[in-house]
N, C-alpha and C positions, 0 to 999 in steps of 0.2 A: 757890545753896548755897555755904557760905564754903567754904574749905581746910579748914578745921579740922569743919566736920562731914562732909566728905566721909571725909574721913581717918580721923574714928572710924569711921562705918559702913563700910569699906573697911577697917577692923583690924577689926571684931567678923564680917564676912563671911568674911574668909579667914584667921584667927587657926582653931589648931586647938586646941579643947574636948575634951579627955578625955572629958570626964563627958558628950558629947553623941556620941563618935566610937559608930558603928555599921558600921562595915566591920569585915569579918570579917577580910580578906588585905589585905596594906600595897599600896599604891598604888608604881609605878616614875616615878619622873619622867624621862619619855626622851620625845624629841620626834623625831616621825616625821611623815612626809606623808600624810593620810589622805584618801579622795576620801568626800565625804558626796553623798548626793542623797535625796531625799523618797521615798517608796513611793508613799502618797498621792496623788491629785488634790489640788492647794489650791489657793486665790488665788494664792500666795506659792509655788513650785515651788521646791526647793533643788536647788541644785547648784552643789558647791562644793567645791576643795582646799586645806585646811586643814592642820592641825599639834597634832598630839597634847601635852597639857599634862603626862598622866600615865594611868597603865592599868595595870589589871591580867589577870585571867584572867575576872571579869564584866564586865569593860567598860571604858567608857575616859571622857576628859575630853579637848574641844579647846578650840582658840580660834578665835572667829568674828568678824568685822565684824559679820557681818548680823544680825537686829532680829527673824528672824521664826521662829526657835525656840518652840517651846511647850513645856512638858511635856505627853506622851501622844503625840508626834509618833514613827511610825514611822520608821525611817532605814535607808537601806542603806550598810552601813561598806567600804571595801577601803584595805588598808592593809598593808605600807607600801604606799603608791601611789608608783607612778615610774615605769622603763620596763617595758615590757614584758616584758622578758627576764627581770625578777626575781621570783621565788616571791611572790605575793601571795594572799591571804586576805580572801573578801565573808563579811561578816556583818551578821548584820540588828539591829537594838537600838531601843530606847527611853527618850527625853529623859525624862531625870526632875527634873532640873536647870541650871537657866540662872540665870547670875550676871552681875552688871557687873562689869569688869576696872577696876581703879583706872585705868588705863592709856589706856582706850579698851577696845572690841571688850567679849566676852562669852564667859565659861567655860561650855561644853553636856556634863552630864554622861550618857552613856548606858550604860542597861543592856545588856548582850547578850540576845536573846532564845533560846529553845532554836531549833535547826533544825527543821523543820515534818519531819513524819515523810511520809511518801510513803501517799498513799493504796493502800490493798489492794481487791481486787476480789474 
């Protein structure tokens, strides 16, 4: 593929469309250290510390090397991830979105999912 059509499909991918935008709440672009791994059994087992692209209060957007993202893929999120000593937050979400980076690597957007309620007896 030349420069030049890489480049448009890499402007119309991450070019923002009004007329297509469907977020409710604006996205923060802050870049954090996030620890992803798979819930799942798969072939392809994730596990992996990453860096937040942007997030809001449903979910977030990182960037990945890796290839074997899906959308419908369970994930369990902790974040900021770093040492130990500092206030961190799991939360569990789903790939809805996987992008190629102009760049290299691959934008994984995920939803938050609700916290499972605790069974009653």
């Amino acid at each position: 593929m030349n420069s030049l059509a890489f480049s448009t499909i890499a402007r119309k991918t991450f070019e923002n469309d009004g007329s297509q935008e469907r977020r409710t709440q604006e996205r923060l672009k802050i870049s954090l250290p996030v620890h992803v791994s798979s819930i799942e059994p798969s072939e392809h087992p994730i596990v992996e510390a990453a860096t937040t692209l942007d997030l809001n209060r449903h979910g977030l957007c990182f960037k990945s090397r890796r290839e074997h993202y899906c959308v419908g893929t369970t994930l369990s999120l902790t974040f900021p991830y770093s040492s130990p000593l500092m206030v961190r937050k799991e939360f569990v979400g789903e790939v809805i979105r996987v992008d190629s980076l102009p760049n290299g690597g691959y934008s994984v957007a995920v939803r938050f999912l609700p916290n499972p309620q605790p069974e009653t007896y």
